[in-house]
N, C-alpha and C positions, 0 to 999 in steps of 0.2 A: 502318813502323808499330811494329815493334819498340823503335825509337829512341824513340818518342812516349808508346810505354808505359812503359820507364824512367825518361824525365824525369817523366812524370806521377805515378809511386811513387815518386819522389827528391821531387819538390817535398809531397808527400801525407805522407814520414815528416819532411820538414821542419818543417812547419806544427805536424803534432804536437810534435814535440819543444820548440817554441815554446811550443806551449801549456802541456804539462806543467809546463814552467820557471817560465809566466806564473801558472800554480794554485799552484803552491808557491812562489813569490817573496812571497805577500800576506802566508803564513803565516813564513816567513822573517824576511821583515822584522821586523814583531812579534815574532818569539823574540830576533831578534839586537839590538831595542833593549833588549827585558827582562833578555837575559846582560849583557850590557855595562855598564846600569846595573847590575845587581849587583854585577860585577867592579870599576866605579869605586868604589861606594860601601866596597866591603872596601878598595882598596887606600887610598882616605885614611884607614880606620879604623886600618889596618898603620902607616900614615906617622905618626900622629898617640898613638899608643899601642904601639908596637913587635909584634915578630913573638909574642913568647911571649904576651902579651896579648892578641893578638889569636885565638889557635890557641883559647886556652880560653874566648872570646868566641863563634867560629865552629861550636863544637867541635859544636854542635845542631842546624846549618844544615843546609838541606834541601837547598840549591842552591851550596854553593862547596867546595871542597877546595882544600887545600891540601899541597904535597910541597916537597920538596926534592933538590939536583940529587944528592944521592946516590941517590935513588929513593924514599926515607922516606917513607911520609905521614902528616900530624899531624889531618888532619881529611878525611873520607873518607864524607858520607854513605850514598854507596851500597854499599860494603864497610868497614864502621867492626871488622869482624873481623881487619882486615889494618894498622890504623891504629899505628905502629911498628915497623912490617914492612919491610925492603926489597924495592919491586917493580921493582927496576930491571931486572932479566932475562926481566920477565914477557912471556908472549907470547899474545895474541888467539887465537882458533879460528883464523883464517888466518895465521899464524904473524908478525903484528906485533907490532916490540918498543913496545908502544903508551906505556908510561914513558919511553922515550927518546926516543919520538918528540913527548911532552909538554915533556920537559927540554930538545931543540934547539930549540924552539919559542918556550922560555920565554929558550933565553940567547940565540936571534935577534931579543928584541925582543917577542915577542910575537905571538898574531896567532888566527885560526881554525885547525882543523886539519878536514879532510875529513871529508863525514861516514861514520860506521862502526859495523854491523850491529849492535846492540845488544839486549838484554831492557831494556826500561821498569820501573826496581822498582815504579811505582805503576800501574801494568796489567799486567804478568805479560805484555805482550803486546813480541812483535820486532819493533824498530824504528828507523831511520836517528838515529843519535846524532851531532850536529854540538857543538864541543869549543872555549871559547874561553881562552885559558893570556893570562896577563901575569905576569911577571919581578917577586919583590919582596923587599924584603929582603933583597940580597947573593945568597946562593943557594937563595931560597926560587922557587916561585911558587905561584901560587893560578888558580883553574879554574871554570869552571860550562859548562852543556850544555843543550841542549831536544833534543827528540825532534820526531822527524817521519816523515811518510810516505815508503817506498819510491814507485818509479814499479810498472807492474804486473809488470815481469820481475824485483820486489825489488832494485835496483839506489838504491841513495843517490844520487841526481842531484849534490845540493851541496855 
């Protein structure tokens, strides 16, 4: 009986976990076509008009930054007080070098990075920040993000 009750709460936190994935997949998707066309549409801007043009182009965007693999960054809406600062040493409240973990990212090519506990600047409120980097420019890259819900134990599913 004991055996039947385990399986039954193994199968009971599976389904959930499914589901949680299956609510936030809808909302995923939808952010990660909207980063991704932004990041397309900057890096032909970059291609087509160079990196310095482009910095003072972006320089008012609400959704892209831009850095460099020394740690620089030239366009930074969410901390535009840091913007030709080096943050290359910087480290998250859980002690991520979250700059360097942007700049491997960016010279592997590219890609998403996990999401990670954040303040939302336009609600004041904490929330799962998912982080998407492409490579441009030599040793530039460029960046955008969406925000989304923890599950209920505040944990970033994605």
């Amino acid at each position: 009986m004991k055996n039947l009750i385990k399986i039954f709460s193994l199968l009971i936190l599976v389904i959930y976990c499914f589901s949680v994935n299956a609510s936030n997949s809808g909302i995923a998707d939808t952010n990660q076509v909207r980063v991704i066309t932004v990041i397309k549409k900057a890096e032909r801007y970059i291609r087509n008009n160079g990196i310095e043009k482009s910095i003072a182009e972006f320089k008012n965007s609400n959704d892209i930054f831009i850095g460099n693999y020394s740690g620089i960054f030239f366009v930074s809406p969410l901390h535009p007080e840091l913007i030709g600062k080096s943050q290359f040493n910087y480290k998250d409240p859980s002690g991520v070098l979250v700059v360097q973990e942007e700049i491997n990212k960016a010279k592997s090519g590219g890609g998403w990075l996990n999401g990670r506990w954040r303040k939302d600047s336009l609600t004041g409120k904490y929330q799962c920040r998912r982080i998407y980097i492409r490579p441009v420019a030599k040793n530039y890259f460029i960046g955008s993000w969406y925000h989304y819900s923890s599950d209920k134990q505040g944990i970033c599913l994605i």
